[in-house]
C-alpha positions, 0 to 999 in steps of 0.5 A, spaced: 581 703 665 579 698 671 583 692 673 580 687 676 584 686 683 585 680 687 579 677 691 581 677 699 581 669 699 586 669 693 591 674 696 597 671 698 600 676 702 598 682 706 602 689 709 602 693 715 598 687 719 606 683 722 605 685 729 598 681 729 599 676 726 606 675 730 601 675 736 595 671 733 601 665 733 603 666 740 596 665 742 595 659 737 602 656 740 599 657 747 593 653 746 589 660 748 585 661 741 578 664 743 572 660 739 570 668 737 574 673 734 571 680 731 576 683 726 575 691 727 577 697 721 574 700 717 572 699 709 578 696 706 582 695 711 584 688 710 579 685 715 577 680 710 584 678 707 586 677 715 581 673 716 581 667 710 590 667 712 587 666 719 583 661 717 589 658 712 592 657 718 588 653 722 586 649 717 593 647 715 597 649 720 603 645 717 604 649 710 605 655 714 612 658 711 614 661 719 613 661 725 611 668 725 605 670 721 600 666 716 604 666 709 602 659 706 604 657 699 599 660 694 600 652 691 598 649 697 591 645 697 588 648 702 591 655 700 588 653 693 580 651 695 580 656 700 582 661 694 577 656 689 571 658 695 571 650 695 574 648 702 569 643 705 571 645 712 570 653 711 563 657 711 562 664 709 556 668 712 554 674 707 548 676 705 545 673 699 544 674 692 537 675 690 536 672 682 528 676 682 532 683 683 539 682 681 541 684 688 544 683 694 540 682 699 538 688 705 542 684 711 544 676 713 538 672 714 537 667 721 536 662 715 545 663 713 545 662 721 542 656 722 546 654 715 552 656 719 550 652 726 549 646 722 556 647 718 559 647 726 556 642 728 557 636 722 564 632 722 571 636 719 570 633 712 578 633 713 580 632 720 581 639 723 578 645 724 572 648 721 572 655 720 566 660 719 567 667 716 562 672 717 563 678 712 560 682 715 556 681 722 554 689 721 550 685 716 546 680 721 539 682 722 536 681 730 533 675 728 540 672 725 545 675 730 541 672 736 543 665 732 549 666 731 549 669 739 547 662 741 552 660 737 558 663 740 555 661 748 557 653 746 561 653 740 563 646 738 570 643 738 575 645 734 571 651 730 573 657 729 568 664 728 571 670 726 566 676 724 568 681 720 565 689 722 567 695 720 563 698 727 563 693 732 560 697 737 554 697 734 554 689 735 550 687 740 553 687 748 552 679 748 557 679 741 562 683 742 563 679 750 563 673 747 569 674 742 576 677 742 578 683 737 583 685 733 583 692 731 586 693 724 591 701 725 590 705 719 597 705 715 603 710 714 602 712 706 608 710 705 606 703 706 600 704 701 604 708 696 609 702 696 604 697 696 600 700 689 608 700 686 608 693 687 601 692 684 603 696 678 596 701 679 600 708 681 607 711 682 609 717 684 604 723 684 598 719 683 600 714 687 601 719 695 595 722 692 590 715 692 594 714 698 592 722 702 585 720 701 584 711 702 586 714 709 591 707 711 586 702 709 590 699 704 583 695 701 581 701 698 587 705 696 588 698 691 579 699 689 581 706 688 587 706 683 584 700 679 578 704 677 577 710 677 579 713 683 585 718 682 581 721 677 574 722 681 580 724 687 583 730 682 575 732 680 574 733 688 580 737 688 578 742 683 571 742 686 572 745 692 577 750 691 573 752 684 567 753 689 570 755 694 573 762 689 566 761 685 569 759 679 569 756 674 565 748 674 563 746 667 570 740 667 568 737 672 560 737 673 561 734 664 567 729 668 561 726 671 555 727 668 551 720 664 552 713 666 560 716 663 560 719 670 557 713 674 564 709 677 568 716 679 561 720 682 561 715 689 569 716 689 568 723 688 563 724 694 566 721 699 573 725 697 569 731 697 566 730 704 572 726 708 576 732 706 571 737 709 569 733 716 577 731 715 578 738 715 574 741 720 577 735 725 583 738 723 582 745 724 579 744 730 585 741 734 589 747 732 592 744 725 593 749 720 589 747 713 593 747 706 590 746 699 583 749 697 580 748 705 586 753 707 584 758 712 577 756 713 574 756 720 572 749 723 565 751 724 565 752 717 568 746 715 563 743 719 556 746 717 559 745 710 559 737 711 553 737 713 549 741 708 553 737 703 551 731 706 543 732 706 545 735 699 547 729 696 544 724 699 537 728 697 539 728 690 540 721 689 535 719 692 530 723 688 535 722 681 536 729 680 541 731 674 548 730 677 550 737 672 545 741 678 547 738 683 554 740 684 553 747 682 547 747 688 553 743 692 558 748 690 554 754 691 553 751 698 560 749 700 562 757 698 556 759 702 559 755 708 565 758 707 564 765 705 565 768 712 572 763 713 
């Protein structure tokens, strides 16, 4: 059963992040805070949740309940219109909603930009700063990142741009070199096992498995264990060490047959190809494998990922039948491996 998770500008408090914020405050202090900051780390690494605490602060730095980091009572007013998405003197970039296709659109559009300039350059409706969240600049067209880049060479007084990027090296040079960045570390899994307890999504086994797989990024470990994912995480497991022996499919390929299937088979995907290039990386580097991979050779691993990879991905895009799809992925990956 999925559980509706606690949105990044709803969310009070944040782990594994104590050492930014202590040095985030220590720049705020000393009056050297950068107009421009890119927040790096991959999906689900709390890049979001980081970045409205930030904005919190400098929106209201009095409510602040340290000196230490950007913890603010969940009643305070800022922390509250923030959460409600209606602080007059926050602007949040994101690609738009299209009503025709019911979809979010491809990228950000210079239209959000030149939104976003305008928003910079009016008079803070309560005083302060104005803070501008761009969720996420890897989401900006060239048209749209040259206008935030204009931007960024003269931003107006007291404003504050923070771009959120899961690749920021793809960003353009003139981007990155006009903003400071926050690099957010994976966490220990013992972090996260901890942080799924106390949010009441796992414990115990299912709980160090969710936390193995979402790789430190808290995000995804509470996407994972409020839906499907301990689930699609276990069919993973079987998948590969059935087809890696030739056995036995049909429980997992049922699992995620129909619309039934839908919410584990991303899930899923990603499980069965993370735990190949992951393996293969670890091989590699002289690591000795455990579990279905276990004794497979790192060129194997890494033929197997890749043919899996083009597998999927030709499948979903010309619709086939999921039931034949993993059996060809499973004849695949036995094939890969069958000389380790």
């Amino acid at each position: 059963m999925s559980v509706d998770l606690m949105l990044p500008n709803e969310r009070p408090d944040q782990i594994g992040r104590e050492a930014v914020e202590h040095d985030l405050r220590g720049t705020i202090a000393g009056g050297a805070l950068s107009h421009g900051w890119i927040i790096a780390g991959p999906k689900g690494a709390g890049k979001a949740t980081l970045a409205y605490r930030i904005a919190r602060a400098m929106l209201d730095p009095a409510a602040l309940m340290n000196d230490h980091s950007f913890d603010m009572p969940p009643d305070n007013r800022t922390f509250r219109l923030i959460a409600q998405g209606a602080h007059p003197d926050v602007f949040i970039a994101e690609r738009a909603w299209n009503e025709k296709t019911s979809r979010y659109q491809s990228d950000i559009t210079v239209e959000t930009i030149r939104k976003l300039t305008l928003f910079l350059n009016r008079t803070a409706a309560l005083g302060g700063y104005r803070v501008a969240i761009i969720d996420s600049a890897d989401d900006l067209n060239r048209n749209a990142a040259n206008a935030l880049l204009k931007a960024l060479e003269e931003p107006p007084a007291d404003t504050l741009l923070l771009l959120l990027s899961a690749a920021p090296g793809r960003l353009i040079a003139t981007i990155r070199s006009r903003c400071r960045r926050i690099d957010l570390r994976p966490l220990e899994d013992p972090e996260i096992i901890a942080l799924l307890k106390r949010e009441e999504l796992a414990e115990g086994e299912e709980a160090a498995r969710i936390a193995a797989h979402a790789g430190g990024r808290p995000g995804y470990a509470l996407t994972l264990a409020a839906g499907e994912g301990a689930g699609a995480i276990t069919l993973a497991d079987g998948f590969l060490g059935a087809a890696r022996k030739g056995g036995e499919i049909t429980q997992i390929t049922s699992a995620l047959a129909g619309k039934a299937g839908d919410a584990k088979w991303e899930i899923f995907k990603q499980a069965v190809l993370e735990c190949l290039s992951d393996g293969a990386l670890a091989a590699a580097c002289g690591a000795a494998l455990e579990g279905p991979l276990a004794g497979a050779a790192p060129a194997s691993l890494l033929s197997a990922f890749e043919q899996l990879t083009i597998l999927a991905e030709r499948g979903d895009a010309l619709n086939l039948d999921r039931s034949q799809l993993i059996a060809a992925m499973a004849y695949d990956l036995r094939a890969a491996l069958a000389t380790s």
